[in-house]
DRENKOL-436932 format. One record per residue (C-alpha): residue number from 1; residue in three letters; x, y, z. Coordinates in steps of 0.05 Angstrom, whole numbers, padded with zeros to 5 digits. Example, Ala and Ser with C-alpha at 12.3 -4.5 7.8 and 13.67 -1.06 7.14 Angstrom:
// residues 2
marfi num=1 | residuo=ala | xx=00246 | yy=-00090 | zz=00156
marfi num=2 | residuo=ser | xx=00273 | yy=-00021 | zz=00143
// end
This chain:
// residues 308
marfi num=1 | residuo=unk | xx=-01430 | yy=-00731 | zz=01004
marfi num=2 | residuo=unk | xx=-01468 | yy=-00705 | zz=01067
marfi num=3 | residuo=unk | xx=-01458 | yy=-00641 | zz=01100
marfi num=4 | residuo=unk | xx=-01404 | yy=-00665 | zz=01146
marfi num=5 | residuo=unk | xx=-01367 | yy=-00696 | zz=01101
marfi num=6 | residuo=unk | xx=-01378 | yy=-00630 | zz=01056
marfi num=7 | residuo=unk | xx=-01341 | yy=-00578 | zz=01110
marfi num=8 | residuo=unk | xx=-01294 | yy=-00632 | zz=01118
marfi num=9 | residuo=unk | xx=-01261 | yy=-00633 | zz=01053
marfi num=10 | residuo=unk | xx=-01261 | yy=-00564 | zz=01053
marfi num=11 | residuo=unk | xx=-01222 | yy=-00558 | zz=01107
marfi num=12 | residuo=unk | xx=-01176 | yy=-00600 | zz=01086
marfi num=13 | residuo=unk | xx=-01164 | yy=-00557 | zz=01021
marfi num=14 | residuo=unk | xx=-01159 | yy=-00498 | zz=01059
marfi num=15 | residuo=unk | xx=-01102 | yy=-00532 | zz=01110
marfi num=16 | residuo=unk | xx=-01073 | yy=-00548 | zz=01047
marfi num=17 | residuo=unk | xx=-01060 | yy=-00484 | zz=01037
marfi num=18 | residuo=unk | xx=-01031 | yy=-00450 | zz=01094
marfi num=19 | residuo=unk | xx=-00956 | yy=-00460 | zz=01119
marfi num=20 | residuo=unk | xx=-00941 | yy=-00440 | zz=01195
marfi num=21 | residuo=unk | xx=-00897 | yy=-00382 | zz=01207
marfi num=22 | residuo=unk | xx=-00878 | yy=-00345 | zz=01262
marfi num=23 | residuo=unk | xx=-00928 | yy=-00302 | zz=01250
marfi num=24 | residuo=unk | xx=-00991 | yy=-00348 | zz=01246
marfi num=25 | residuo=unk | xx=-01015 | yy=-00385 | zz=01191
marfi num=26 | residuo=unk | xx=-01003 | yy=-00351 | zz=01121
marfi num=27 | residuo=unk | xx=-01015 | yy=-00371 | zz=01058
marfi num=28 | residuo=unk | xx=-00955 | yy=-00408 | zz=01015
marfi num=29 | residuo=unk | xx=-00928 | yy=-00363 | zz=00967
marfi num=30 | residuo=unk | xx=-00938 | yy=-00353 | zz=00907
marfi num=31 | residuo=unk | xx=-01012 | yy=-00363 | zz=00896
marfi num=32 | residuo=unk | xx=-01017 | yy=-00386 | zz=00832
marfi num=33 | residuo=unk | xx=-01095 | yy=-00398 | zz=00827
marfi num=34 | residuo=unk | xx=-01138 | yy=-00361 | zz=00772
marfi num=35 | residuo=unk | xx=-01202 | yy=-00345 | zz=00841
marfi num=36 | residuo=unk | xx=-01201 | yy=-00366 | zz=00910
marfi num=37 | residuo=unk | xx=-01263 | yy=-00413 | zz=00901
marfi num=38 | residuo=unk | xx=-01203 | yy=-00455 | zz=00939
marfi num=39 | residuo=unk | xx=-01205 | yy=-00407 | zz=01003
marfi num=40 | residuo=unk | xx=-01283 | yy=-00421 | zz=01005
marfi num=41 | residuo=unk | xx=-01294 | yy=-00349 | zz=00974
marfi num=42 | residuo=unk | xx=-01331 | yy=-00347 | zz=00897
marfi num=43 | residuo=unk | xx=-01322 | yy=-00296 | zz=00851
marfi num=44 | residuo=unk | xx=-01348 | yy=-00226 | zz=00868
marfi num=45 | residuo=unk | xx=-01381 | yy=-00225 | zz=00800
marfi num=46 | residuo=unk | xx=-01379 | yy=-00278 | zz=00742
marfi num=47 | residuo=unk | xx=-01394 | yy=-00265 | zz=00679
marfi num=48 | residuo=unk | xx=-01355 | yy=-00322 | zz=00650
marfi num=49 | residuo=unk | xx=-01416 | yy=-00343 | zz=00622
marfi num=50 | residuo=unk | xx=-01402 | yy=-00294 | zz=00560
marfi num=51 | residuo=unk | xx=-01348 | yy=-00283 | zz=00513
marfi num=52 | residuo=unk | xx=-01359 | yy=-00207 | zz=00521
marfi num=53 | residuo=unk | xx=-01311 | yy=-00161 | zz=00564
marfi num=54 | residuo=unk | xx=-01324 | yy=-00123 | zz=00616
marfi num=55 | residuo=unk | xx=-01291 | yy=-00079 | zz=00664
marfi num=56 | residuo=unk | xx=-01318 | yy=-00074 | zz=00734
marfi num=57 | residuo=unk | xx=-01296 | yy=-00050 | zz=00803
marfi num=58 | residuo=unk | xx=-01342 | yy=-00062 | zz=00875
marfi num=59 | residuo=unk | xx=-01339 | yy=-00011 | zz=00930
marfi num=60 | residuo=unk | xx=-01378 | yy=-00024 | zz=00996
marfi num=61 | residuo=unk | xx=-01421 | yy=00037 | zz=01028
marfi num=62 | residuo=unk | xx=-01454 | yy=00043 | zz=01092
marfi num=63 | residuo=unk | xx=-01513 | yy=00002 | zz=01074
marfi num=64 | residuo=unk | xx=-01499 | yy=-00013 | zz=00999
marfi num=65 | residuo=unk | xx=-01457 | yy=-00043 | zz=00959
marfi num=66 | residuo=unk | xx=-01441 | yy=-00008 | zz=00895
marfi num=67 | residuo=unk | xx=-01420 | yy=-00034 | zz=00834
marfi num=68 | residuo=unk | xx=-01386 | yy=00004 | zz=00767
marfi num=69 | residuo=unk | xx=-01390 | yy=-00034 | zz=00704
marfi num=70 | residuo=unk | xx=-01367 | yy=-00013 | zz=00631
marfi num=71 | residuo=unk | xx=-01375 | yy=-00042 | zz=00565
marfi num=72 | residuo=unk | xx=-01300 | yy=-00038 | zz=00535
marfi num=73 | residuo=unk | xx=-01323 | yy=-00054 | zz=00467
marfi num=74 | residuo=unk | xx=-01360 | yy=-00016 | zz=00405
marfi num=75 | residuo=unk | xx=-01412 | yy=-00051 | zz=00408
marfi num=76 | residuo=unk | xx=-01481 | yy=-00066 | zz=00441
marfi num=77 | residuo=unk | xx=-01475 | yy=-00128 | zz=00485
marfi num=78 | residuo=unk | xx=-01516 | yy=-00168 | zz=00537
marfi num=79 | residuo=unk | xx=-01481 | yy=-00207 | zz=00582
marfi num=80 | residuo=unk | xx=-01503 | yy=-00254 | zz=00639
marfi num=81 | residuo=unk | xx=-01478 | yy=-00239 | zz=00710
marfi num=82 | residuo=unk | xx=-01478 | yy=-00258 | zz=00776
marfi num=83 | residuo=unk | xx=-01462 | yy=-00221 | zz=00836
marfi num=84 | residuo=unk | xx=-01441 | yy=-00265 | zz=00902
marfi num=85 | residuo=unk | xx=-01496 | yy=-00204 | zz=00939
marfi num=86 | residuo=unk | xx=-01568 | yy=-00229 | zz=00967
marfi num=87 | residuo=unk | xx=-01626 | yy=-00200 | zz=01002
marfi num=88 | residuo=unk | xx=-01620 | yy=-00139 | zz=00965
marfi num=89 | residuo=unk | xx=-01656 | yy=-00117 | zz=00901
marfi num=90 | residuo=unk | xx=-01617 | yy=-00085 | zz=00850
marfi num=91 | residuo=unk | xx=-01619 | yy=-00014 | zz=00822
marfi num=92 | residuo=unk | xx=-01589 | yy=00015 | zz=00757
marfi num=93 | residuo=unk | xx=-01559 | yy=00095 | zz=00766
marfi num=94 | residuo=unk | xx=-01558 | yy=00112 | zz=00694
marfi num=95 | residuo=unk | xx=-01494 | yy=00162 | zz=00693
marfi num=96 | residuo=unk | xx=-01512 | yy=00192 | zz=00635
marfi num=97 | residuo=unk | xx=-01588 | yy=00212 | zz=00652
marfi num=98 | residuo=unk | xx=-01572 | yy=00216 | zz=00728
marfi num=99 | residuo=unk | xx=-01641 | yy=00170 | zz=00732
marfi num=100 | residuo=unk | xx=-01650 | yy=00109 | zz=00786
marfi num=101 | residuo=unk | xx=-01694 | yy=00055 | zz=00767
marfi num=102 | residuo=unk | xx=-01701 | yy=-00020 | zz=00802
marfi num=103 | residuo=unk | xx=-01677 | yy=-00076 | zz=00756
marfi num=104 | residuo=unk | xx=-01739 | yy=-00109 | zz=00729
marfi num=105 | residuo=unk | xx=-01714 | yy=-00186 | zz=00719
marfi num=106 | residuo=unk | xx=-01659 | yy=-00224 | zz=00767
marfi num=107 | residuo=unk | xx=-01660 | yy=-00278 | zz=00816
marfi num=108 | residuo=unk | xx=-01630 | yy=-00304 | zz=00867
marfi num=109 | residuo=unk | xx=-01596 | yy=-00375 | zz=00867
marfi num=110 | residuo=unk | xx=-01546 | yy=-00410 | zz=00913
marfi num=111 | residuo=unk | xx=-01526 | yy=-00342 | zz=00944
marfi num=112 | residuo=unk | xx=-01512 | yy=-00300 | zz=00879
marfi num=113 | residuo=unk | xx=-01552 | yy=-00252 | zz=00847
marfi num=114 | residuo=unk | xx=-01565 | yy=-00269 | zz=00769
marfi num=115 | residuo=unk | xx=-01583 | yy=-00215 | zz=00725
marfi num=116 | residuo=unk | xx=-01579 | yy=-00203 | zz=00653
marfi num=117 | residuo=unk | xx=-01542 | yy=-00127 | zz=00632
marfi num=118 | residuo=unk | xx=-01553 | yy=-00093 | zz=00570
marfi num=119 | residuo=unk | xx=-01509 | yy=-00040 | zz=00548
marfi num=120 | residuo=unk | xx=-01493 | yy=-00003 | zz=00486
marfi num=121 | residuo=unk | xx=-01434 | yy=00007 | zz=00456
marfi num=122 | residuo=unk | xx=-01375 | yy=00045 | zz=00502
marfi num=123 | residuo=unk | xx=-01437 | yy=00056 | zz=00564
marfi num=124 | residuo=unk | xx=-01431 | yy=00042 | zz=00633
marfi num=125 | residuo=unk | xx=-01477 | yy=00036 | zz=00689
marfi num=126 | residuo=unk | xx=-01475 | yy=00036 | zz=00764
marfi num=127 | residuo=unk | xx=-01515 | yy=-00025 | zz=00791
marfi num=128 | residuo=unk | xx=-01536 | yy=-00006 | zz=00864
marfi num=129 | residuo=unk | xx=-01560 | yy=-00056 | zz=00917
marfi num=130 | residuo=unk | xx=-01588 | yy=-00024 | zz=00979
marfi num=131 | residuo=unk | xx=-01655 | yy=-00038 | zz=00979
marfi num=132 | residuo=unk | xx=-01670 | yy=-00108 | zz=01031
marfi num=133 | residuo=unk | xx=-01721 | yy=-00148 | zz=01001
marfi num=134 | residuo=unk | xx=-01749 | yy=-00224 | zz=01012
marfi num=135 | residuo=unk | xx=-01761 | yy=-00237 | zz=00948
marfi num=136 | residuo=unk | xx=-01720 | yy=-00291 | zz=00907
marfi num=137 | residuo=unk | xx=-01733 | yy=-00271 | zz=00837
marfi num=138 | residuo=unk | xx=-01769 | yy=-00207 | zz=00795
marfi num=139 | residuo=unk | xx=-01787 | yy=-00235 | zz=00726
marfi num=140 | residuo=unk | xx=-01828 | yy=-00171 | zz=00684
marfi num=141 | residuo=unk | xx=-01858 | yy=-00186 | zz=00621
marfi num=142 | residuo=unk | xx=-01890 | yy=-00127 | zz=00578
marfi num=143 | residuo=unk | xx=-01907 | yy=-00118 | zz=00508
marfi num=144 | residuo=unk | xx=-01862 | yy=-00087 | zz=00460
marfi num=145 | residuo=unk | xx=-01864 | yy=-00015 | zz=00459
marfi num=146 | residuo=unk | xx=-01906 | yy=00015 | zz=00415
marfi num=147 | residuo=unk | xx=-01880 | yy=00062 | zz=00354
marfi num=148 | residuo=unk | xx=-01913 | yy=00080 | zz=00296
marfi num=149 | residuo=unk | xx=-01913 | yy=00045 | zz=00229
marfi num=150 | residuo=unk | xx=-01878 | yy=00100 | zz=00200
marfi num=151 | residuo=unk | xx=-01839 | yy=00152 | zz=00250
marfi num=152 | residuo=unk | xx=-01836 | yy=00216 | zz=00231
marfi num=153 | residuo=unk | xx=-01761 | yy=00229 | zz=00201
marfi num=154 | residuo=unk | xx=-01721 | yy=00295 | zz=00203
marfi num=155 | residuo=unk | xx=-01674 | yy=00289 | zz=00145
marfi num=156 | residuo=unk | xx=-01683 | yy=00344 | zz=00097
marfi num=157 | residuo=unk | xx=-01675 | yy=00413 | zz=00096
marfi num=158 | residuo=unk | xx=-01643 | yy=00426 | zz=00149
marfi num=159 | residuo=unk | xx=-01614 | yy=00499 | zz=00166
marfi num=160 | residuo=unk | xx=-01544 | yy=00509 | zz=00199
marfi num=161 | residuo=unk | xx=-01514 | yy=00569 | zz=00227
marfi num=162 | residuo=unk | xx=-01433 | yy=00573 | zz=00250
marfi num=163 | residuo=unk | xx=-01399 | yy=00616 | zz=00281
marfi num=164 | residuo=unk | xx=-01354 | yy=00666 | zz=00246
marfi num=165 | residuo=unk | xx=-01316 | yy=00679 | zz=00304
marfi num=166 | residuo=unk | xx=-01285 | yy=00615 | zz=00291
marfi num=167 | residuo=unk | xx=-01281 | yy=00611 | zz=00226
marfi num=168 | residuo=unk | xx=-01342 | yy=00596 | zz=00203
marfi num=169 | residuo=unk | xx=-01384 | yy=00618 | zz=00143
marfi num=170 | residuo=unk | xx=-01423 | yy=00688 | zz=00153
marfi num=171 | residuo=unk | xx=-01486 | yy=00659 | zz=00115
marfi num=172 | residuo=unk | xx=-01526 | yy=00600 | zz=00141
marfi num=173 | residuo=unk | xx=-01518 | yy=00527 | zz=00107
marfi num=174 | residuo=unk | xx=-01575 | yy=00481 | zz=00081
marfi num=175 | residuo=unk | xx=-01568 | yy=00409 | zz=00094
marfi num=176 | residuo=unk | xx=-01607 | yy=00367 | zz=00041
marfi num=177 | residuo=unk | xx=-01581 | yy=00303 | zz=00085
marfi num=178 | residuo=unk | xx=-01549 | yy=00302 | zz=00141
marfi num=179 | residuo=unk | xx=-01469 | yy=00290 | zz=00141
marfi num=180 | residuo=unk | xx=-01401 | yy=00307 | zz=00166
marfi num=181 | residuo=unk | xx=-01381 | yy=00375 | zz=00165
marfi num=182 | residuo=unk | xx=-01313 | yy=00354 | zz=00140
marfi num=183 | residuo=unk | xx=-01351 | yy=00329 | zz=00081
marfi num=184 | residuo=unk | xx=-01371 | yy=00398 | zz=00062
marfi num=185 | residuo=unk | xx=-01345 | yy=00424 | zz=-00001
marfi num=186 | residuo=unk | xx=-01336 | yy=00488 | zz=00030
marfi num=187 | residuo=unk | xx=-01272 | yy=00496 | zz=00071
marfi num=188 | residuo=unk | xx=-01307 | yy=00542 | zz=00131
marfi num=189 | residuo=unk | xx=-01352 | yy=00482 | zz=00138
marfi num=190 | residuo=unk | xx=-01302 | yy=00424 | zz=00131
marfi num=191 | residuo=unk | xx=-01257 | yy=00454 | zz=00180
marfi num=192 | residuo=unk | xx=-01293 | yy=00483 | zz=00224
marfi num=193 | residuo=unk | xx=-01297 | yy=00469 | zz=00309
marfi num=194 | residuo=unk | xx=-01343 | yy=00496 | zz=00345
marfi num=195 | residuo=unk | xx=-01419 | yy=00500 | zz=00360
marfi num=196 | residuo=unk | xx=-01468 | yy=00505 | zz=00290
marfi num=197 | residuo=unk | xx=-01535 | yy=00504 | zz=00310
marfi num=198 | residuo=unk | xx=-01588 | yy=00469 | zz=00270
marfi num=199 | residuo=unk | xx=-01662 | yy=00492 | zz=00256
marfi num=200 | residuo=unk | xx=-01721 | yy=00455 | zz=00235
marfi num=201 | residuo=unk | xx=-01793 | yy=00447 | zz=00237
marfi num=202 | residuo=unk | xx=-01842 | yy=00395 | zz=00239
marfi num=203 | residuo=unk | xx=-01915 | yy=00382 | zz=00246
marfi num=204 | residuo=unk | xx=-01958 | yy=00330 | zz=00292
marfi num=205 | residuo=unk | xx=-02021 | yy=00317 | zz=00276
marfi num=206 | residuo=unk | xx=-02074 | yy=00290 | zz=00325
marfi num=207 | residuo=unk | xx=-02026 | yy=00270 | zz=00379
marfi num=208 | residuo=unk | xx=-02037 | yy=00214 | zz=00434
marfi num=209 | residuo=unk | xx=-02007 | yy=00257 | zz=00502
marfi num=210 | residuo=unk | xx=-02024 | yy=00192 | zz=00536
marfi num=211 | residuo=unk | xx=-01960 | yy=00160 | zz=00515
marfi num=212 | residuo=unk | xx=-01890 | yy=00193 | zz=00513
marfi num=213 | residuo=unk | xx=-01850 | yy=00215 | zz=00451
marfi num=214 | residuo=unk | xx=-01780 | yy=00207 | zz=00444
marfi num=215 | residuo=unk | xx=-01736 | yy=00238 | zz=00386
marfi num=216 | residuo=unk | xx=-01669 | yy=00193 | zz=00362
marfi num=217 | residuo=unk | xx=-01604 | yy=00211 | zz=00324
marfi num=218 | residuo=unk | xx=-01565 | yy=00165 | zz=00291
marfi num=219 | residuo=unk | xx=-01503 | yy=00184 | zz=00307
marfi num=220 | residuo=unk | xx=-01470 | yy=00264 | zz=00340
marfi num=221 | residuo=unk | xx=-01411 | yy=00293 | zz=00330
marfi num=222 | residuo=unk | xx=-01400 | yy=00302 | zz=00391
marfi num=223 | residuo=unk | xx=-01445 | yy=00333 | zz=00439
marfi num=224 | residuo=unk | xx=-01514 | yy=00358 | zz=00427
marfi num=225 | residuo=unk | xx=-01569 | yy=00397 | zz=00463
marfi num=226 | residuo=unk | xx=-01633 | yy=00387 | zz=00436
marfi num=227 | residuo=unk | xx=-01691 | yy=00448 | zz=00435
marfi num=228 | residuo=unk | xx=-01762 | yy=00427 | zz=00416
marfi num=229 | residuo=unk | xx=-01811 | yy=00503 | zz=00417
marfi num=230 | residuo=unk | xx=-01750 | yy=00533 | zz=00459
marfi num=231 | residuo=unk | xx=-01751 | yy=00475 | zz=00512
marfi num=232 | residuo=unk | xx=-01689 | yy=00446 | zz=00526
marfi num=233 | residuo=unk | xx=-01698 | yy=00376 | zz=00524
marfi num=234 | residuo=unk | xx=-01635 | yy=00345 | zz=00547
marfi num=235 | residuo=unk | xx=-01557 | yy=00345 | zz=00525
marfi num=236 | residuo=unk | xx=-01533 | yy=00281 | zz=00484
marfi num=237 | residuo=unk | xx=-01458 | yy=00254 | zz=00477
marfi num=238 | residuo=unk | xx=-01462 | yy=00180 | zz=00475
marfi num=239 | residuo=unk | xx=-01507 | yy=00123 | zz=00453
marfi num=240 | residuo=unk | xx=-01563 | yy=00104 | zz=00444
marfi num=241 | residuo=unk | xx=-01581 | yy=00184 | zz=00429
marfi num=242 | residuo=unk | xx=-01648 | yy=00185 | zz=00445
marfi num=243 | residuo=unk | xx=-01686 | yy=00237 | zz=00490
marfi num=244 | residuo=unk | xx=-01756 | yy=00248 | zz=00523
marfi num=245 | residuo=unk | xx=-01786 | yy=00306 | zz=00490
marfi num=246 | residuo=unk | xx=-01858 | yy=00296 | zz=00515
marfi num=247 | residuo=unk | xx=-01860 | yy=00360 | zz=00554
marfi num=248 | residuo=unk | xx=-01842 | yy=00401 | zz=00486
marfi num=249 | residuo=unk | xx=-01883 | yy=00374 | zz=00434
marfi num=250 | residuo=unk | xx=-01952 | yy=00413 | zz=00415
marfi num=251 | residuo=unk | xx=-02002 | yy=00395 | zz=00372
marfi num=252 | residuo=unk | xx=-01988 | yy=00424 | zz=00305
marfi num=253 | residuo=unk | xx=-01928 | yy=00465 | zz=00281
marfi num=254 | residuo=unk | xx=-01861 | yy=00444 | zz=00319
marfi num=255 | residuo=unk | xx=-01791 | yy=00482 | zz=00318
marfi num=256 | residuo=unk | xx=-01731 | yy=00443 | zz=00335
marfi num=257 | residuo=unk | xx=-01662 | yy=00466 | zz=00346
marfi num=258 | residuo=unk | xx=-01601 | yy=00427 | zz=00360
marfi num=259 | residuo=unk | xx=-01540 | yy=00454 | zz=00383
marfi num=260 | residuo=unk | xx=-01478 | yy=00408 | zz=00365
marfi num=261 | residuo=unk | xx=-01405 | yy=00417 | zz=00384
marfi num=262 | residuo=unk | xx=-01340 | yy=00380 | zz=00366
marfi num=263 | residuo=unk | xx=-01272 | yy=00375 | zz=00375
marfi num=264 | residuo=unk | xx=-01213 | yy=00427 | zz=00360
marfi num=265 | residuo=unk | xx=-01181 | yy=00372 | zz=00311
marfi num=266 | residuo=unk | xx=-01212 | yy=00398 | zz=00244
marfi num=267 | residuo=unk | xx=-01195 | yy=00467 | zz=00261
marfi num=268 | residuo=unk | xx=-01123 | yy=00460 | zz=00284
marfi num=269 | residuo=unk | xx=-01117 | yy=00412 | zz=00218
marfi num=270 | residuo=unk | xx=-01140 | yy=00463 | zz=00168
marfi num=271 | residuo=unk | xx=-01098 | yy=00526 | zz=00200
marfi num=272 | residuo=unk | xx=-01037 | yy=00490 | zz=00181
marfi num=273 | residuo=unk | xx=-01047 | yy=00502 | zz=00110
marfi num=274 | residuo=unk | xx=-01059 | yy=00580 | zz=00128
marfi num=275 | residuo=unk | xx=-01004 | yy=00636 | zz=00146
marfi num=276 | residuo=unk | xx=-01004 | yy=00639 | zz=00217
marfi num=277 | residuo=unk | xx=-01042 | yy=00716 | zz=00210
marfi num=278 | residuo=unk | xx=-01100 | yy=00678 | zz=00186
marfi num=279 | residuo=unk | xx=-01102 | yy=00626 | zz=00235
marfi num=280 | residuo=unk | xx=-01166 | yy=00627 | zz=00279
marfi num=281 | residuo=unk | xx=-01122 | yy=00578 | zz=00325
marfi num=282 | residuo=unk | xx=-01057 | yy=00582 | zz=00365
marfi num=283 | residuo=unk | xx=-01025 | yy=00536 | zz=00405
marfi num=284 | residuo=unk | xx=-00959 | yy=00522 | zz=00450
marfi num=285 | residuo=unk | xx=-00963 | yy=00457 | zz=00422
marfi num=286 | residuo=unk | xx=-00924 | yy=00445 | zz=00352
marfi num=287 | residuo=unk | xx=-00985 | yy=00432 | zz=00300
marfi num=288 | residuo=unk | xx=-00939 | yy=00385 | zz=00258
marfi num=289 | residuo=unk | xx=-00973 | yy=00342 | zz=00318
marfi num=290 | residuo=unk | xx=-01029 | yy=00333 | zz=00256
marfi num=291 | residuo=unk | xx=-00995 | yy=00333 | zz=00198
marfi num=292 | residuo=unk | xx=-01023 | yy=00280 | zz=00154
marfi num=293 | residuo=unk | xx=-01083 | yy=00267 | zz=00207
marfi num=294 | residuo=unk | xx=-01150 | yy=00250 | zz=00175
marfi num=295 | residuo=unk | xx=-01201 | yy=00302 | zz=00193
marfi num=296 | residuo=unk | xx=-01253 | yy=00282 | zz=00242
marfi num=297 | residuo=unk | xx=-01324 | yy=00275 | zz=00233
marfi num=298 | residuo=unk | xx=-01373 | yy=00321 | zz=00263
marfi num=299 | residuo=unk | xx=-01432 | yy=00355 | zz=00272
marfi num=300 | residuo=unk | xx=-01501 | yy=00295 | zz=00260
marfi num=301 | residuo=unk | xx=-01495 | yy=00246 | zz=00209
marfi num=302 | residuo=unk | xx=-01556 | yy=00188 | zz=00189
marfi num=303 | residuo=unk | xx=-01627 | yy=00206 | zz=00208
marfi num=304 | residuo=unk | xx=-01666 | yy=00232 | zz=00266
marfi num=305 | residuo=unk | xx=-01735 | yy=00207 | zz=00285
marfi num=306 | residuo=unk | xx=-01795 | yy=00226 | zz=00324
marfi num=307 | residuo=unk | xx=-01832 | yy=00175 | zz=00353
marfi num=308 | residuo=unk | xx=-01879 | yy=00145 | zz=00412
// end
């Protein structure tokens, strides 16, 4: 079918779908159709090339077009997409970081943008195209980064401090491992809400500065502000956790501190069982709200690891 014969079966669709009123040519109610591929307009983005959610909304700017995308699921997925956008390249505005960084691998086909999006579990992303640019397609390969045999792991030992002012224990708490507070067999521990902060050392020995070192946690509790020699280092609250801590680290001995947070659940759960004069809580609310509610976990659980 040539070109001609092309526009003319589309316009043929499209008077299909239109009924004369008084006020011009509408169309026939009610449309019915899952897109308006019918109308000559393709999807804003398609990512019906996956079986994994996502939520998504587009706003336009004065010269960009902006796009908020969130994976609904707890998990890490990659999904394909395409975005009916061209002549731009496209930028990722981590929300979490507040860092801006051009994609590294789409192309452009037919008039859609195809890129592939990786996000963890619960993230979301603003994908940014404002940048004009000629080119049809940025393909980057690079090795895989490199990380030692054998990172060095922060499980042991590790020294807690809560606050008594809310109900904490006066002395500090050794962690062998690290787990849930509301795992603790003591009941200032298990109940507690708050901010514990958590002390450890380390040692690096004949560092390479010329490549960066980043320090993970497997999973917090639910905010955390990491210290490496007094340097704050970044806040964490949601996956992957995994900061920069290049400009901290020394050769030699190393002091980290991490100051954790979580919710008022556990507390509000464990004043129920005292008289109200004991309480370090209070509330408008009724607290039968939490009767029979698990408690919650918190504080860092798994391992954390130092690496490059």
């Amino acid at each position: 079918m040539g070109l001609k014969e092309k526009d003319a079966a589309l316009q043929k669709s499209w008077n299909q779908l239109f009924v004369e009123s008084d006020k011009g040519r509408v169309i026939e109610a009610p449309y019915t159709k899952e897109t308006f591929e019918d109308l000559g307009v393709t999807r804003d983005i398609d990512a019906t090339g996956s079986n994994q959610p996502i939520a998504w909304t587009h706003r336009k700017l004065e010269g960009a077009d902006l796009y908020f995308i969130s994976n609904q699921q707890n998990k890490s997925v990659s999904i394909p997409v395409s975005f009916r956008i061209t002549g731009f390249a496209p930028e990722i505005w981590d929300p979490a970081s507040g860092t801006i960084k051009k994609m590294e691998n789409w192309h452009i086909k037919e008039g859609r943008t195809y890129i592939d999006l990786n996000l963890h579990e619960n993230a979301s992303m603003f994908l940014v195209f404002r940048e004009r640019t000629s080119d049809l397609s940025i393909i980057t390969t690079r090795d895989t980064p490199r990380r030692p045999n054998v990172p060095l792991k922060l499980n042991s030992n590790w020294e807690v401090k809560f606050d008594p002012a809310f109900g904490g224990p006066e002395e500090k708490i050794l962690f062998p491992r690290l787990t849930s507070w509301s795992e603790h067999n003591n009941e200032k521990v298990k109940y507690y809400s708050g901010i514990a902060n958590y002390k450890n050392t380390f040692v690096i020995v004949n560092p390479d500065f010329s490549t960066p070192f980043y320090l993970t946690i497997d999973s917090i509790h639910n905010i955390a502000s990491v210290y490496i020699n007094g340097i704050d280092c970044g806040t964490l609250w949601t996956p992957p956790y995994q900061l920069d801590i290049s400009k901290a680290i020394k050769t030699g001995d190393n002091t980290i501190e991490i100051k954790v947070s979580n919710t008022w659940a556990n507390r509000l759960i464990g004043d129920m069982a005292l008289p109200e004069e004991k309480r370090v809580t209070w509330t408008t609310a009724p607290l039968n709200l939490l009767q029979g509610k698990p408690l919650l976990k918190a504080g860092l659980e798994g391992e954390i690891k130092i690496w490059q």
